[in-house]
C-alpha positions as CSV (number, residue, x, y, z in Angstrom):
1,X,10.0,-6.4,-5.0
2,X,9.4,-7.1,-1.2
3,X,11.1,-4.1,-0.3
4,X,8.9,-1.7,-2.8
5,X,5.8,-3.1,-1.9
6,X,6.9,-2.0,1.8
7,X,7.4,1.3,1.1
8,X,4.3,1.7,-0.4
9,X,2.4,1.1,2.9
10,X,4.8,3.3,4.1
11,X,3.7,5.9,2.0
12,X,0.1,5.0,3.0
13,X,0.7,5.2,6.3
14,X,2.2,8.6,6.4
15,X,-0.2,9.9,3.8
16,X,-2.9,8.9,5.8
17,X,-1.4,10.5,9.2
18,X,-0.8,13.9,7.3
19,X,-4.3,14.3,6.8
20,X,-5.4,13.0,9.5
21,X,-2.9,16.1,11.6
22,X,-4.4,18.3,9.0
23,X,-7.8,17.6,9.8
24,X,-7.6,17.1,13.5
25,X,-6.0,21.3,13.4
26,X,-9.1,22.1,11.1
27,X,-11.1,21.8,14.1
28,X,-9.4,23.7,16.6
29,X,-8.6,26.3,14.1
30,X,-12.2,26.5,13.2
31,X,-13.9,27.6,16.3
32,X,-11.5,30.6,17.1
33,X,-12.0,31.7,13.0
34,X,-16.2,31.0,14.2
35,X,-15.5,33.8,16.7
36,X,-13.5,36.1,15.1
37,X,-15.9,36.4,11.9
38,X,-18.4,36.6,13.9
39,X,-17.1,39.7,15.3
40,X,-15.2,40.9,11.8
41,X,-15.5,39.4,9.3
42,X,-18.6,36.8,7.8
43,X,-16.7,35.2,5.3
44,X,-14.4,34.1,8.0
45,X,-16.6,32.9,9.7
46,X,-18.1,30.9,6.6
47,X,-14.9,29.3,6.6
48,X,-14.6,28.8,10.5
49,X,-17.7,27.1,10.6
50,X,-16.5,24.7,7.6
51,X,-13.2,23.8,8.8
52,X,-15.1,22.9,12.5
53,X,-17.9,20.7,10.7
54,X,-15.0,19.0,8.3
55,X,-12.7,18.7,11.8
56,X,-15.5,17.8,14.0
57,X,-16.8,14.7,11.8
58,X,-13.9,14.2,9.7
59,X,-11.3,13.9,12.9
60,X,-12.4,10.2,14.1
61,X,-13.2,8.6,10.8
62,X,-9.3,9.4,9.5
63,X,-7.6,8.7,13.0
64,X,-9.5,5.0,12.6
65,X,-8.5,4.5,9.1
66,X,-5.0,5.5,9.9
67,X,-5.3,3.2,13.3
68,X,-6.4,0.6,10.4
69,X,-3.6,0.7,8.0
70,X,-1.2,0.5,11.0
71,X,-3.3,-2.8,11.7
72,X,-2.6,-3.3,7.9
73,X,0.7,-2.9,8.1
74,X,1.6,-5.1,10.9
75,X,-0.6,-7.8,8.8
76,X,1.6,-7.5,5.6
77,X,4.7,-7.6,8.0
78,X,3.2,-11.0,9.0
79,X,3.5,-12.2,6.0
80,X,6.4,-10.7,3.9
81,X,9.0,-10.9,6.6
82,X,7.8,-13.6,8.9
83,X,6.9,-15.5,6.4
84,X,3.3,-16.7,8.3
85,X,0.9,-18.3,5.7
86,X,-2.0,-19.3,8.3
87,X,-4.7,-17.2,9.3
88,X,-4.2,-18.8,12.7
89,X,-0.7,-18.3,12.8
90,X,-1.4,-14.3,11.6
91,X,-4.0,-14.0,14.5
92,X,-2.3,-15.6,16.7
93,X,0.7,-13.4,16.6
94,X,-0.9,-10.0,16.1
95,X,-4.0,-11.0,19.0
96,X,-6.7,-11.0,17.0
97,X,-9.5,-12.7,15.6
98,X,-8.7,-15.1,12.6
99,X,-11.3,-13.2,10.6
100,X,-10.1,-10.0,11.2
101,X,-6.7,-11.8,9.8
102,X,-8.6,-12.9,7.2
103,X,-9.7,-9.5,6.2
104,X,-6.6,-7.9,6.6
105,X,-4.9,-10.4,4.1
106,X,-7.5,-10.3,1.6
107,X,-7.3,-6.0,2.0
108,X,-3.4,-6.5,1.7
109,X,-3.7,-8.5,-1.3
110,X,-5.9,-6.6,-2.8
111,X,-4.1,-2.7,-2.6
112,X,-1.0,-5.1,-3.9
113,X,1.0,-4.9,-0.5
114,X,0.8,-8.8,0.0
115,X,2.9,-10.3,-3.4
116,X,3.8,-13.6,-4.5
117,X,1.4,-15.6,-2.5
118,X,-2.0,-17.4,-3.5
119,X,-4.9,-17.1,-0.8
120,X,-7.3,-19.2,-0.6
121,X,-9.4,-17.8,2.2
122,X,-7.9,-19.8,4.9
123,X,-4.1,-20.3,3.8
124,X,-1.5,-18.5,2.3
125,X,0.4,-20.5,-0.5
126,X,3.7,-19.4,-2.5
127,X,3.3,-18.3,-5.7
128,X,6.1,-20.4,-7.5
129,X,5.1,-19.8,-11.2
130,X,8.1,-18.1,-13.2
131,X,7.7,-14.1,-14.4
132,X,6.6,-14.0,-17.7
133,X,9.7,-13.8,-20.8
134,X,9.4,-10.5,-22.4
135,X,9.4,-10.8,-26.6
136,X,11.9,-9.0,-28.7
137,X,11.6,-7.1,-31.8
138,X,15.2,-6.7,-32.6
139,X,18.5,-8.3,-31.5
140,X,18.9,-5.0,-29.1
141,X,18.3,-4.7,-25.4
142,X,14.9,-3.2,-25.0
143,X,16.0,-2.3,-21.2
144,X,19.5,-1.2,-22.0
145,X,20.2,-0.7,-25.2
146,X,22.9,-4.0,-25.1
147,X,23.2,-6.3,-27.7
148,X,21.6,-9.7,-26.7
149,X,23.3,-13.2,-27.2
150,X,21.7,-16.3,-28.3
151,X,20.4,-18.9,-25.8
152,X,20.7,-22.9,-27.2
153,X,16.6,-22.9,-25.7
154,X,16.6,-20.4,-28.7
155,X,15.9,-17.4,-26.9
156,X,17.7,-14.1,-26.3
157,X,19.8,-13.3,-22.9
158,X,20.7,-9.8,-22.0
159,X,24.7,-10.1,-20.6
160,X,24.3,-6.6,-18.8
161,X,21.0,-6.4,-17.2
162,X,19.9,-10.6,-17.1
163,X,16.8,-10.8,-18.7
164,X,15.5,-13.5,-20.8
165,X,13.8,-13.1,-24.1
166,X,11.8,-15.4,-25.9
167,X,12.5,-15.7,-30.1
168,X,10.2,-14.4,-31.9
């Protein structure tokens, strides 16, 4: 589950850097399509003058939120594979301030990228209760199709794919 939740910021990440290529090359396409409509064509100009305002105020705001989820990133790697639980610890090692830590873990948490940990503003705890036992309606493997054996707890086990069913 660790390793899913990491591509998914992944994924972010490089979502977030697309656009903000796309929109940086908005603006210097813009002002040359400005010129040339102005000279040619209105309607390219219409859009030259569009892509410049969207390039010219949209460029910073996406390079920070990028800059951000790489802040992000290197937050939830903190956690998930260093295994750091304090907010001092997490500041400490990424030099910055423990509330900025504290935001970043609360963020992480929140967009799912921080999993099986409890957070209670200050700490990180392991989550150690057990994944909820699926219910069956019939005696057949509702993953796989396999035909479950008995358990003496008086559940249901699948022998092919290993999960545990609770009797209905």
């Amino acid at each position: 589950m660790e390793k899913k939740k990491k591509v998914d910021i992944n994924k972010d990440i490089r979502k977030k850097l697309i656009w903000a290529i796309v929109i940086s090359c908005m603006f210097i396409v813009g002002i040359p399509l400005i010129i040339v409509g102005a000279m040619h064509n209105m309607a390219v100009m219409g859009i030259g003058i569009a892509m410049t305002v969207i390039g010219f105020y949209g460029t910073p705001l996406i390079w920070i939120s990028y800059g951000n989820m790489r802040t992000l990133k290197h937050v939830v790697d903190a956690v998930m594979e260093d295994h750091l639980t304090s907010m001092s610890e997490i500041a400490s090692q990424l030099q910055m301030r423990e509330r900025q830590a504290r935001d970043y873990v609360a963020t992480g948490i929140r967009k799912k990228y921080i999993t099986g940990y409890i957070f209670d503003g200050a700490n990180l705890k392991s989550n150690q209760k057990e994944e909820p036992k699926k219910k069956i309606v019939k005696n057949i493997c509702p993953n796989c199709g396999a035909t479950l054996e008995a358990l003496d707890s008086g559940g249901y086990h699948c022998p092919y794919c290993n999960t545990i069913f609770e009797k209905e």
